[in-house]
BATIKOL-670306 format. One record per residue (C-alpha): residue number from 0; residue in one letter; chain; x, y, z. Coordinates in Angstrom, 1 decimal. Each point is the difference from the previous one (the first is absolute). Last residue first. Layout:
BEGIN
+-----+------+-------+--------+--------+--------+
:  nr : rest : kette :   east :  north :     up :
+-----+------+-------+--------+--------+--------+
: NUM :    A :     A :      X :      Y :      Z :
...
+-----+------+-------+--------+--------+--------+
This chain:
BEGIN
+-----+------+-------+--------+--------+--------+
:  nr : rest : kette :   east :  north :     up :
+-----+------+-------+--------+--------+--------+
: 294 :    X :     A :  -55.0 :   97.6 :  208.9 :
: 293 :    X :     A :    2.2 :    2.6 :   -2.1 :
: 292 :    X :     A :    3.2 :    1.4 :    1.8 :
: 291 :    X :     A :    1.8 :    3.3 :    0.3 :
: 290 :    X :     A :    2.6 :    1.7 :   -2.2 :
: 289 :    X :     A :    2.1 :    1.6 :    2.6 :
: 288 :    X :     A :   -0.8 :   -1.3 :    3.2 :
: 287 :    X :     A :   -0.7 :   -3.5 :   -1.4 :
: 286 :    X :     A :    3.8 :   -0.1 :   -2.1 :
: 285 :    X :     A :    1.8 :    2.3 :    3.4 :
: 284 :    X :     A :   -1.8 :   -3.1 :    2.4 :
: 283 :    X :     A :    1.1 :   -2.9 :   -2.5 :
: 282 :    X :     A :    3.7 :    1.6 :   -0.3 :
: 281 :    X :     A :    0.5 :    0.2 :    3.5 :
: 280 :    X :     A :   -1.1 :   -2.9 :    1.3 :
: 279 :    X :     A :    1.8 :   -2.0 :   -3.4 :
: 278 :    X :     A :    3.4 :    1.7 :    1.2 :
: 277 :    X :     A :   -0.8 :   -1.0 :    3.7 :
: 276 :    X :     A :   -0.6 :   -4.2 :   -0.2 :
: 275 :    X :     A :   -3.0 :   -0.8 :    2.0 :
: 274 :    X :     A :   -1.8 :    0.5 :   -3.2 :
: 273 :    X :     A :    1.6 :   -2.4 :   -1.9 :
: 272 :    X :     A :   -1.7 :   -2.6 :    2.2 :
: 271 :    X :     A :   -3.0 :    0.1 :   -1.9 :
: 270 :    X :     A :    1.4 :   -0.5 :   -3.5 :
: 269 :    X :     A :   -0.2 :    3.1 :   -2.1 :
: 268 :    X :     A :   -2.4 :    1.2 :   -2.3 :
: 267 :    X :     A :   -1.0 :    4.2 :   -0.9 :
: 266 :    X :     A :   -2.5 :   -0.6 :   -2.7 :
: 265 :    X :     A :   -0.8 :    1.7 :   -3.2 :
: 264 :    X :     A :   -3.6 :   -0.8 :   -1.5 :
: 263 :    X :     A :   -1.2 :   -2.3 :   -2.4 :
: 262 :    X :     A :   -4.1 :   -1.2 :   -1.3 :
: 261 :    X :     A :    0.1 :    3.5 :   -1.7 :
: 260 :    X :     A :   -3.5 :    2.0 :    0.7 :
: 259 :    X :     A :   -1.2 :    0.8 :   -3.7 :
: 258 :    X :     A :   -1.3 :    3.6 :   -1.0 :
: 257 :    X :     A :   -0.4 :    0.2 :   -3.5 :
: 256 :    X :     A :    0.6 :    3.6 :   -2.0 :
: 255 :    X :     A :    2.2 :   -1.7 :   -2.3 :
: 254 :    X :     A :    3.5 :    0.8 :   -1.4 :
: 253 :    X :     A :    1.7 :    2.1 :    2.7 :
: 252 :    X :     A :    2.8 :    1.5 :   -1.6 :
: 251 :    X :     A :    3.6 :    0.1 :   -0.2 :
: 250 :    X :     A :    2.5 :    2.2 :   -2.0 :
: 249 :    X :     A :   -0.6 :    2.9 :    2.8 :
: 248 :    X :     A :    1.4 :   -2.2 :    2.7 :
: 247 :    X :     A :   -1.0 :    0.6 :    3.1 :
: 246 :    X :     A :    1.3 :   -3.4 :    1.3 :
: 245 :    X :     A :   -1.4 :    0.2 :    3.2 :
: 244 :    X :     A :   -3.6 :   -0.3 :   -1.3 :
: 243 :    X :     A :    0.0 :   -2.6 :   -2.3 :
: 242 :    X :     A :    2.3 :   -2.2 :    2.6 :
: 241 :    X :     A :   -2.3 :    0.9 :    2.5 :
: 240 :    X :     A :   -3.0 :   -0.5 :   -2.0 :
: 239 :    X :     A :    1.4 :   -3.7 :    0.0 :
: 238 :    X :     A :    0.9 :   -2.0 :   -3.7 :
: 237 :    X :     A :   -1.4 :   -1.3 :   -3.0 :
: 236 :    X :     A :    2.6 :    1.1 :   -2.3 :
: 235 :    X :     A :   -0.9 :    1.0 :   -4.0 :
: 234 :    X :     A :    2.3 :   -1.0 :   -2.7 :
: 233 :    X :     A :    3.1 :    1.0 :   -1.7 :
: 232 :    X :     A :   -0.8 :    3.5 :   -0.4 :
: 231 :    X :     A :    2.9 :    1.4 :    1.5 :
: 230 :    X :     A :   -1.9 :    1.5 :    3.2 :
: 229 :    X :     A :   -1.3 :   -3.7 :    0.3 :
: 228 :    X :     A :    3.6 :   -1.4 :   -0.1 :
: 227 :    X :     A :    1.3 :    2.6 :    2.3 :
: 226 :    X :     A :   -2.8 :   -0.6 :    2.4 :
: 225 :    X :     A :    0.9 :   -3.8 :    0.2 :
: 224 :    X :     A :    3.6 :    1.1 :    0.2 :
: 223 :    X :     A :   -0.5 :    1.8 :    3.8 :
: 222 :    X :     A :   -2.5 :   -2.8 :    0.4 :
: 221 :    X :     A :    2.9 :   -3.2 :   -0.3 :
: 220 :    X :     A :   -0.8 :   -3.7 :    0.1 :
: 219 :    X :     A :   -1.6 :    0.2 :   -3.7 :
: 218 :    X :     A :   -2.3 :   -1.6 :   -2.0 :
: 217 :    X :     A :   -1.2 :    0.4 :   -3.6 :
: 216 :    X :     A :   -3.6 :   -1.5 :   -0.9 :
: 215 :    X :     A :   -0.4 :    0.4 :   -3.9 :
: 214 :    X :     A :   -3.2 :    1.1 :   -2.0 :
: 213 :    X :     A :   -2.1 :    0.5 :    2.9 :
: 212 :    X :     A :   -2.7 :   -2.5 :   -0.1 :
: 211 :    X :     A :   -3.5 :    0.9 :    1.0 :
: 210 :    X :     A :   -1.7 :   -2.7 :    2.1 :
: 209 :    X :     A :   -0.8 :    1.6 :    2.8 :
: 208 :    X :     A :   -1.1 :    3.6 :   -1.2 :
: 207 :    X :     A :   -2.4 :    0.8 :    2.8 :
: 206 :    X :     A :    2.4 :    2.6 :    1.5 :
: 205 :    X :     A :    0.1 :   -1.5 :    3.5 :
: 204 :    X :     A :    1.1 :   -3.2 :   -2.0 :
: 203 :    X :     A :    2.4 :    1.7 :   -1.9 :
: 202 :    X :     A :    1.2 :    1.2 :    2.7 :
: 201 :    X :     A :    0.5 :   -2.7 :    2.4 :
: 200 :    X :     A :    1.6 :   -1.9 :   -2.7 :
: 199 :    X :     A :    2.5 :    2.8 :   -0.6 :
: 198 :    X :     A :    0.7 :    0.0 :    4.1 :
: 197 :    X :     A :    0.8 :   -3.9 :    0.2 :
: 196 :    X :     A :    3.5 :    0.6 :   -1.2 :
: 195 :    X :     A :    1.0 :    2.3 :    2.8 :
: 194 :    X :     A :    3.3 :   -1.1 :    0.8 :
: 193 :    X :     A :    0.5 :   -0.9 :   -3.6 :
: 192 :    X :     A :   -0.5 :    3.7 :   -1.0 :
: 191 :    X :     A :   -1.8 :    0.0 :   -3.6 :
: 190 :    X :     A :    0.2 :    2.0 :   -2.8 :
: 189 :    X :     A :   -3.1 :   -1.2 :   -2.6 :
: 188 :    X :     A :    0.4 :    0.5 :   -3.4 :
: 187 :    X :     A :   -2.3 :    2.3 :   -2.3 :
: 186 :    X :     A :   -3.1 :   -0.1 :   -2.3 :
: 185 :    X :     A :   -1.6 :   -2.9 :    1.6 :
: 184 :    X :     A :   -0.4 :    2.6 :    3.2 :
: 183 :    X :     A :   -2.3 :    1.8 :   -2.1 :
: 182 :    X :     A :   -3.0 :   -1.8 :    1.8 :
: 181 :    X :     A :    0.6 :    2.0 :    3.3 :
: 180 :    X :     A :   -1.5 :    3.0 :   -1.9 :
: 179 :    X :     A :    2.0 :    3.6 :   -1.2 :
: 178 :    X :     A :    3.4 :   -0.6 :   -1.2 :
: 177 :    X :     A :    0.7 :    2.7 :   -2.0 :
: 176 :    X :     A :    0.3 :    0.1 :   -3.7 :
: 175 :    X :     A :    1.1 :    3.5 :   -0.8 :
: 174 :    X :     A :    2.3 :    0.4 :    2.7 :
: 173 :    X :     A :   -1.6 :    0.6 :    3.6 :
: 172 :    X :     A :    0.2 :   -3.1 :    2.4 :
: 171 :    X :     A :    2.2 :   -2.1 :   -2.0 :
: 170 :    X :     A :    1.9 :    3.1 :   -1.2 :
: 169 :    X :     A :    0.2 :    0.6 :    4.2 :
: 168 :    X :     A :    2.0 :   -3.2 :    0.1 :
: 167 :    X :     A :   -1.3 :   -2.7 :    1.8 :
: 166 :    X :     A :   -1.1 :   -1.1 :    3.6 :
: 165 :    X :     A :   -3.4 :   -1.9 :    1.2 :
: 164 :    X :     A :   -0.6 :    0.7 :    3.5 :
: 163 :    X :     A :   -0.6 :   -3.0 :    2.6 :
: 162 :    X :     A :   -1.0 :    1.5 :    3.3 :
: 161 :    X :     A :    1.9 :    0.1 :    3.4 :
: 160 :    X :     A :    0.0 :   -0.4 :    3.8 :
: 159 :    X :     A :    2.8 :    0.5 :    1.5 :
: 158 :    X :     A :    3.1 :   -1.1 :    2.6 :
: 157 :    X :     A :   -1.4 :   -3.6 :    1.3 :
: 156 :    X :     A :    1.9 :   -1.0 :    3.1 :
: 155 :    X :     A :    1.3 :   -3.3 :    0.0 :
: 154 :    X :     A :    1.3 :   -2.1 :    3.0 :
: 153 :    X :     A :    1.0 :   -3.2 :   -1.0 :
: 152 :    X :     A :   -1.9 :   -3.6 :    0.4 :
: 151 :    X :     A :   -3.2 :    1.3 :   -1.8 :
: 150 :    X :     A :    1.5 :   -0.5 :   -3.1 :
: 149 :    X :     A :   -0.5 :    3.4 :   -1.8 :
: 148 :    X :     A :   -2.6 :    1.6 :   -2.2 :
: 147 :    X :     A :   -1.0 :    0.6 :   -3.8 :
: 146 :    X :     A :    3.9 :    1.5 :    0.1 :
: 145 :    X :     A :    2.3 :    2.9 :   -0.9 :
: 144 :    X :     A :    3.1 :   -0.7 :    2.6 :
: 143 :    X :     A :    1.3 :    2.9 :    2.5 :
: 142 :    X :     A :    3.1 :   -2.7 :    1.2 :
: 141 :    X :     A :    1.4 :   -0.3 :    3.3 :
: 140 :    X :     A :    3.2 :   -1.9 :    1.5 :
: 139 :    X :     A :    1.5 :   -1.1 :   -3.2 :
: 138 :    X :     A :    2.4 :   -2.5 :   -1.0 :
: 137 :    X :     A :   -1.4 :   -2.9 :    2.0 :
: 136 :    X :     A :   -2.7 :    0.7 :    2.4 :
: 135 :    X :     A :   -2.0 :    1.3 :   -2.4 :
: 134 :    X :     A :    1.1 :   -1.1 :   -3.6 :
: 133 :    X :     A :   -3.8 :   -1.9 :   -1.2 :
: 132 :    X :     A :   -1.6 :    3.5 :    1.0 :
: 131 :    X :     A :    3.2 :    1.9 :   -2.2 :
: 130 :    X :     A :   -1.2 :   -1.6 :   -3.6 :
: 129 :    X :     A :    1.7 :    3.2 :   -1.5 :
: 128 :    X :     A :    3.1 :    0.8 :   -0.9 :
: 127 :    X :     A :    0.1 :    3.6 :    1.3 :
: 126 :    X :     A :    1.9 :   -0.3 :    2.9 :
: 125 :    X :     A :    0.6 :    3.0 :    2.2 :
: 124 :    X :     A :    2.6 :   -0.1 :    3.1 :
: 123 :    X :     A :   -0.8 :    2.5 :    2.2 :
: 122 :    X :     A :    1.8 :    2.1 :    2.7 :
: 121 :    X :     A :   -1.4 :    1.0 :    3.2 :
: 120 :    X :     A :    2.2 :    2.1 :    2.2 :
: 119 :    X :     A :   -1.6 :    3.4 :   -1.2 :
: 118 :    X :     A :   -3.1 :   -1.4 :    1.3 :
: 117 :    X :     A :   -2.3 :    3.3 :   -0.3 :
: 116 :    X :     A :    2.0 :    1.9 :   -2.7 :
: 115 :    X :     A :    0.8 :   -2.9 :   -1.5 :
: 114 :    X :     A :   -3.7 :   -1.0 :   -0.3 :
: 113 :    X :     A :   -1.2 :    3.4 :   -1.3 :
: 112 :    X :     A :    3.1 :   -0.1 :   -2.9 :
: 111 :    X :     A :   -2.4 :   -3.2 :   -0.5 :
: 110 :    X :     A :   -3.2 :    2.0 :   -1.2 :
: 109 :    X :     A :    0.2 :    0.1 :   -3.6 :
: 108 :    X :     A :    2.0 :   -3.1 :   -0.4 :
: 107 :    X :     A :   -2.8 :   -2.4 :    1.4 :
: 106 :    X :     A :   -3.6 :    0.7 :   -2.4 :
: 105 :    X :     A :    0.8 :    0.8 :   -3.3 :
: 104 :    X :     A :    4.1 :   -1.3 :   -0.2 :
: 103 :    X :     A :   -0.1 :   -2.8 :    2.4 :
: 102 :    X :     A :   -3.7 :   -0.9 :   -1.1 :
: 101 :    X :     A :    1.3 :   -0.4 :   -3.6 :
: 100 :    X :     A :    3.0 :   -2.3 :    0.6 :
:  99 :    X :     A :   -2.0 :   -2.5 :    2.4 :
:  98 :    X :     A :    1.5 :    0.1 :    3.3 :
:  97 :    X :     A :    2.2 :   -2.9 :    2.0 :
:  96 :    X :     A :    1.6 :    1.8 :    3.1 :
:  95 :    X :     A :    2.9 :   -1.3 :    2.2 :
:  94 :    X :     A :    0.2 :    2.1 :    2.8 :
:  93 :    X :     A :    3.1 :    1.2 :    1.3 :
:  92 :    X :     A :    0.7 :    2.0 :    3.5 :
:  91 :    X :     A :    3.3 :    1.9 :    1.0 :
:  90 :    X :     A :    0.2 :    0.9 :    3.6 :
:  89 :    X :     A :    4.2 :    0.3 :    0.7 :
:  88 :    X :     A :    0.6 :   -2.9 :    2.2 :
:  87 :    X :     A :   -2.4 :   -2.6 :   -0.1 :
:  86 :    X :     A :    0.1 :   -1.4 :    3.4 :
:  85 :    X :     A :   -1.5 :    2.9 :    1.7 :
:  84 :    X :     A :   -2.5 :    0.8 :   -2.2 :
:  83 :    X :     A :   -1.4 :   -3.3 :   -0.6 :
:  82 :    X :     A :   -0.3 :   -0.6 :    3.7 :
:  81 :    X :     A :   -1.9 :    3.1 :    0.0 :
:  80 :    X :     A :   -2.0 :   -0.4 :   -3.0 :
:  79 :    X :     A :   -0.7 :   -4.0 :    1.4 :
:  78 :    X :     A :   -1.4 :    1.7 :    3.7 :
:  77 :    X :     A :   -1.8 :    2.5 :   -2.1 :
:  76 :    X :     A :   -1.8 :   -2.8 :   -1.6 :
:  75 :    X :     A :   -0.5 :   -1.6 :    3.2 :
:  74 :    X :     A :   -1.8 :    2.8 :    1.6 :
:  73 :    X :     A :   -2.0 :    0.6 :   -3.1 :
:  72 :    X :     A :   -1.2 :   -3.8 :    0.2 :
:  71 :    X :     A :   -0.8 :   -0.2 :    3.8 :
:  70 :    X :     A :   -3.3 :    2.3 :    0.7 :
:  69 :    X :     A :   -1.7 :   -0.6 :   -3.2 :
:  68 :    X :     A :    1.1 :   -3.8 :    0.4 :
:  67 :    X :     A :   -1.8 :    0.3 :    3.3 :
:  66 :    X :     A :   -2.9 :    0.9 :   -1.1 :
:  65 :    X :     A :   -0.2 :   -2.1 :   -2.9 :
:  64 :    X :     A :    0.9 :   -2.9 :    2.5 :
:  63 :    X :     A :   -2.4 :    0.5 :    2.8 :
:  62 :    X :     A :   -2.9 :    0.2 :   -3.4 :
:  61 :    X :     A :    1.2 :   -3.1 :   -1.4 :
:  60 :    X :     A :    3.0 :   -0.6 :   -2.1 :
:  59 :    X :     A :   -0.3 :   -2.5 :   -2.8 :
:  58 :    X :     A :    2.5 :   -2.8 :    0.2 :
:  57 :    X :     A :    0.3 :   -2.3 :   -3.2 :
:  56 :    X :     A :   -0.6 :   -3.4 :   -1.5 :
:  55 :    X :     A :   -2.5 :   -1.8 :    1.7 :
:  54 :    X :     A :   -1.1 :    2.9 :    2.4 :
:  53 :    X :     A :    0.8 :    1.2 :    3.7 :
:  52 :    X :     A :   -1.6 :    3.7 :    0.4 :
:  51 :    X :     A :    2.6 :    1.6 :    1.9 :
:  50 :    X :     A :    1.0 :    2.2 :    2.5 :
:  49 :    X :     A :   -1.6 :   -2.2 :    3.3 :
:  48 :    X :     A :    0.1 :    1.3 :    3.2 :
:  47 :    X :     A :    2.2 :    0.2 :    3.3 :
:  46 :    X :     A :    2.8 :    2.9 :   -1.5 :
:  45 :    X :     A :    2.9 :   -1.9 :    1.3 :
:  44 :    X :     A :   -2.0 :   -3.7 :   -1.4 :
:  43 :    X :     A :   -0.7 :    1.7 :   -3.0 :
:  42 :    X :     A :    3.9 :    1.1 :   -0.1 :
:  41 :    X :     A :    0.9 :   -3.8 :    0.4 :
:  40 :    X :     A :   -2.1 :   -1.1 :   -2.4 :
:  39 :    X :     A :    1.4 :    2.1 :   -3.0 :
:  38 :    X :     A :    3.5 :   -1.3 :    1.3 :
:  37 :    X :     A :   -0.5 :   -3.4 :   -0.1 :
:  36 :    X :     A :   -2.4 :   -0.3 :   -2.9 :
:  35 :    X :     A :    4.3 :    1.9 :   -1.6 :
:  34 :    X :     A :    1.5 :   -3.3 :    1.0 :
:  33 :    X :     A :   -2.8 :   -2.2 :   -1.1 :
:  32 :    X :     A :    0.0 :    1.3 :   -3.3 :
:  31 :    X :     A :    4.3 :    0.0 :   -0.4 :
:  30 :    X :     A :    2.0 :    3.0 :    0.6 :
:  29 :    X :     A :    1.8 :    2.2 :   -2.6 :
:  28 :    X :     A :   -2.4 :    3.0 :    0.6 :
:  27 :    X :     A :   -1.3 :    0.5 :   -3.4 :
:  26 :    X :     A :   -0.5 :   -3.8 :   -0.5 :
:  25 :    X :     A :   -1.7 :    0.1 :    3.8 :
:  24 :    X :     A :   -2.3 :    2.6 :   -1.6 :
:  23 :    X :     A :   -0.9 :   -1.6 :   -3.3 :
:  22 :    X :     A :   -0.9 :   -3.5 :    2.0 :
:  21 :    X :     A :   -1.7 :    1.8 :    2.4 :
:  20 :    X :     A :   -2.6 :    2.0 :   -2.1 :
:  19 :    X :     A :   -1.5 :    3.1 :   -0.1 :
:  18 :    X :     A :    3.1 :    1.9 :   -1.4 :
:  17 :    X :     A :   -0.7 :    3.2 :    2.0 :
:  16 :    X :     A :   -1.5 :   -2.0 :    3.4 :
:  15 :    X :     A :    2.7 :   -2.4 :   -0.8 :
:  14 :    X :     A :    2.7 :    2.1 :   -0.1 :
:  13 :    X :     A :   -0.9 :    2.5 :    3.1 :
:  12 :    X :     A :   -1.2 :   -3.2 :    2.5 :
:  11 :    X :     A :    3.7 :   -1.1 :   -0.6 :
:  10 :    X :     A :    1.4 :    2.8 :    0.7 :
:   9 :    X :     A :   -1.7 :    0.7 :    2.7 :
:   8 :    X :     A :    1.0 :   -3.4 :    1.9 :
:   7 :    X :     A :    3.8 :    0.8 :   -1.6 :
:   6 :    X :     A :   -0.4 :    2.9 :    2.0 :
:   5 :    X :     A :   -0.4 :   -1.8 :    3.6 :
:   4 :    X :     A :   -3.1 :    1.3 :    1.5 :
:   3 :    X :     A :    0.6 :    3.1 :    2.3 :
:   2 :    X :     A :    0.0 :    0.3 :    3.8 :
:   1 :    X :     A :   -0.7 :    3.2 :    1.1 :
:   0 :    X :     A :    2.6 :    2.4 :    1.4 :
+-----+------+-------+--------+--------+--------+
């Protein structure tokens, strides 16, 4: 049989070629910096070249250690199902997932009798509260969070693409004084989703109606009551074509031929060493298999 590196030598070279930085791995691992140097050098001496690009604060791999890290990582992710398996008892997995109220309705429910069918042993945990990027790590394992963009530091996967639609009541579109030109706006309040406060600016800018006042600015941290408010007559919601679209709601309508791309789009976020752990695996590859990603 031929002679092997020690596995806590791969390990190491695993975690820090994923993290991209000793300190992180060797925190992960429960060893100190030099420790953990230790190991990463002693598989590049096994292997007889250099896996790293040395930098001030972090590890980058090379081209030897993309390779092998293509070679190493799906071997020692079975190695941690297996384990996990076997020490487990009966295989029931848990993810803790942080999800806006509206995309778990439009976008999530449909299709997650599909994930149980597939991962019947995965179970999940949804929190609605909101702010779930700044409770990684903590209380949640992954959050699908409606951002500008993410702190580079965790791995985020943007989910859409989207435009800013103005949405009313169809009276607003077709009663006997319709809303017909951005600068009608002054006429009616504002609904606005404090995730996404930036998108009414973005409009009315796109629109060329800057400095046109609504005649209120109403917030909310919930879509699904957003569109019940603008279906009611309270106001108009500047909100996604998604959430226009997935609605079909015959009370709502359009206001606004206007084509605006929204600064926002959904992300799938977790910290980078969640990944290693199986529920978020599986979850993450079902979420891009079955609703895809944007670049």
């Amino acid at each position: 049989m031929r002679r092997l590196p020690p596995l806590g030598a791969i390990e190491a070279f695993v975690q820090v070629a994923r993290l991209g930085s000793v300190k992180a791995a060797a925190d992960e691992l429960s060893l100190s910096a030099p420790a953990l140097s230790r190991r990463v050098q002693a598989l590049e001496r096994f292997i007889g070249k250099p896996l790293f690009e040395r930098r001030h604060q972090a590890m980058a791999l090379n081209g030897d250690g993309e390779r092998l890290l293509g070679l190493l990582a799906p071997v020692m992710d079975q190695l941690s199902d297996a384990v996990e398996a076997m020490t487990s008892g009966a295989e029931l997995l848990r993810l803790r997932l942080g999800v806006l109220p509206l995309y778990a309705s439009q976008r999530l429910f449909p299709y997650l009798g599909d994930l149980r069918r597939k991962h019947p042993e995965l179970h999940l945990d949804i929190d609605t509260a909101g702010h779930g990027v700044a409770r990684l790590g903590d209380s949640l394992d992954v959050a699908i969070t409606l951002a500008r963009d993410v702190d580079p530091t965790l791995h985020a996967e943007r989910l859409d693409r989207n435009s800013v639609y103005v949405i009313g009541a169809t009276a607003l579109a077709e009663g006997p004084n319709p809303l017909t030109r951005p600068e009608q706006l002054s006429r009616v309040t504002a609904l606005v989703h404090r995730e996404m406060a930036e998108a009414f600016d973005a409009w009315r800018i796109a629109a060329g109606v800057r400095d046109v006042e609504p005649l209120a600015i109403d917030y909310f941290d919930s879509g699904p009551l957003m569109l019940e408010a603008a279906a009611q007559g309270l106001g108009v919601a500047f909100m996604h074509e998604s959430h226009f679209v997935d609605a079909a709601d015959p009370r709502l309508a359009r206001l606004f031929d206007i084509e605006v791309e929204s600064p926002y789009s959904y992300w799938f976020v977790c910290r980078p060493r969640a990944l290693q752990q199986k529920p978020v695996r599986l979850f993450r590859e079902w979420l891009v298999e079955t609703l895809g990603t944007e670049n």
